[in-house]
C-alpha positions in Angstrom: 165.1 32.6 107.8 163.6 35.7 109.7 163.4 37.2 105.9 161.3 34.5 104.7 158.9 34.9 107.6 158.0 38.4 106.9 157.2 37.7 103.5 155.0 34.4 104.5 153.5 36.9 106.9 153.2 39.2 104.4 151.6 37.0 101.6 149.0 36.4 104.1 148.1 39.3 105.0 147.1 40.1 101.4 145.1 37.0 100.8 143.6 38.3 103.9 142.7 41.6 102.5 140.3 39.8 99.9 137.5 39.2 102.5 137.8 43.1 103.6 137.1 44.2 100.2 133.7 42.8 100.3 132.3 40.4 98.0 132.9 41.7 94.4 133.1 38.5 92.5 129.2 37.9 93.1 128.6 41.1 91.6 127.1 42.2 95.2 127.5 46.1 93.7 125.4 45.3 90.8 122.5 46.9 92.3 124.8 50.7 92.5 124.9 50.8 88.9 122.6 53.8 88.1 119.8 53.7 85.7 119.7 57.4 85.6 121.4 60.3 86.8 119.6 63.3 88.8 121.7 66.4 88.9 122.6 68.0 92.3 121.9 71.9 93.0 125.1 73.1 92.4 125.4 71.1 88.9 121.8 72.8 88.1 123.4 76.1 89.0 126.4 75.5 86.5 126.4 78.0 83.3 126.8 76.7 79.6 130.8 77.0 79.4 131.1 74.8 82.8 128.8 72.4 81.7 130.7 72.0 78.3 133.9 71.7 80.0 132.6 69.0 82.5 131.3 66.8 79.6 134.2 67.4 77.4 136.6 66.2 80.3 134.6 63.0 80.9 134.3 62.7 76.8 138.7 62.6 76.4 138.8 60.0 79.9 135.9 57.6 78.0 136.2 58.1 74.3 137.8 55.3 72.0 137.6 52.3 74.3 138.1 50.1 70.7 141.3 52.0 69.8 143.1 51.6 73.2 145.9 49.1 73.2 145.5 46.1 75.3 148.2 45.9 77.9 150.6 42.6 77.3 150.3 38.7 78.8 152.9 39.4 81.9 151.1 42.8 82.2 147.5 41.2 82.4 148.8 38.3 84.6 150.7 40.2 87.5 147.4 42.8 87.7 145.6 39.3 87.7 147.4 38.2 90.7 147.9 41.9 92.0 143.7 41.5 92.1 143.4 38.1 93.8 145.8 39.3 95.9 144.0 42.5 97.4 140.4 41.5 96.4 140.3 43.9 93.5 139.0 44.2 90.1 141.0 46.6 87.9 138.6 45.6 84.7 135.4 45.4 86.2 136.5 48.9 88.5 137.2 50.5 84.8 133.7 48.8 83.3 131.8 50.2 86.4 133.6 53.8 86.0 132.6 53.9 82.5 128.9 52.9 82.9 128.4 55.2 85.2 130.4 58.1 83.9 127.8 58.0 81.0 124.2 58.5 82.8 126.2 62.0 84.1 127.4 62.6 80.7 123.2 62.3 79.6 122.6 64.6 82.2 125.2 67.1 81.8 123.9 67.6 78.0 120.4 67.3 78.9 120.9 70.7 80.8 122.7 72.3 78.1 119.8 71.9 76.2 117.3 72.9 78.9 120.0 76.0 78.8 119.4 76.8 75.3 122.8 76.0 74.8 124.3 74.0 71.9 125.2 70.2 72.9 127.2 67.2 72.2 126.5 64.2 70.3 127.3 61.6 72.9 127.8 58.7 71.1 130.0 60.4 68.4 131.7 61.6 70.8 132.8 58.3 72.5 133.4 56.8 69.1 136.2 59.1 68.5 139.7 57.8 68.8 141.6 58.5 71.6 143.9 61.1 69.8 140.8 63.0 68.1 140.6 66.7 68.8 138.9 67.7 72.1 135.3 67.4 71.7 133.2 70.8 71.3 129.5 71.2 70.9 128.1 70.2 67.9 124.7 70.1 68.2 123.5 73.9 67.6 121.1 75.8 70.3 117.3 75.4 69.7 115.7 78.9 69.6 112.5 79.7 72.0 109.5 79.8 69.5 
């Protein structure tokens, strides 16, 4: 009996946790999506080879959404109820990672052109299956006339 009360207790603390997350469902964050991305002063200060490494990390974490296998019914139901549960969004968290992980990518290979340096095709790059080599540089420097 005393068992079954904890995990009453317990199931309503979690559905109890949903109005501390804030409200998500209305798409209250909508407005933090950035348009752009500014780069701070120590990402201005960054050299060619950090800058490629930056962008080819956030390349291999975003590349290939179309490719990646979709997880199964019980899997997508208990993160379902995992999310009503504690007021979370696993899908729309991983849509709003992704849109703005690609504004920084922009900026990232914006620089390495300001730099002189040779840059990425972006959207190649994130067209690439999952299991494609890492992604180098592709684009080739342009020379000071």
């Amino acid at each position: 009996m005393i068992e079954r009360a904890k995990i009453v207790m317990l199931c309503g603390g979690f559905a109890g946790l949903a109005g501390c997350a804030g409200n998500v469902a209305s798409g209250g964050d909508a407005g933090l999506l950035p348009q752009g991305y500014s780069l701070s002063a120590e990402e201005k200060a960054l050299d060619c080879r950090r800058l490629t490494g930056r962008i080819q990390v956030r390349l291999l974490a975003l590349r290939g959404d179309e490719y990646k296998v979709q997880p199964s019914a019980t899997a997508q139901s208990m993160r379902s109820a995992t999310s009503a549960a504690l007021g979370t969004d696993t899908a729309k968290n991983a849509a709003v990672r992704t849109s703005t992980d690609r504004p920084v990518l922009d900026a990232y290979n914006t620089r390495l052109v300001e730099l002189g340096c040779p840059s990425f095709d972006i959207g190649k790059e994130l067209e690439a299956r999952p299991s494609a080599p890492t992604p180098f540089p592709t684009v080739p420097a342009k020379k000071a006339s």
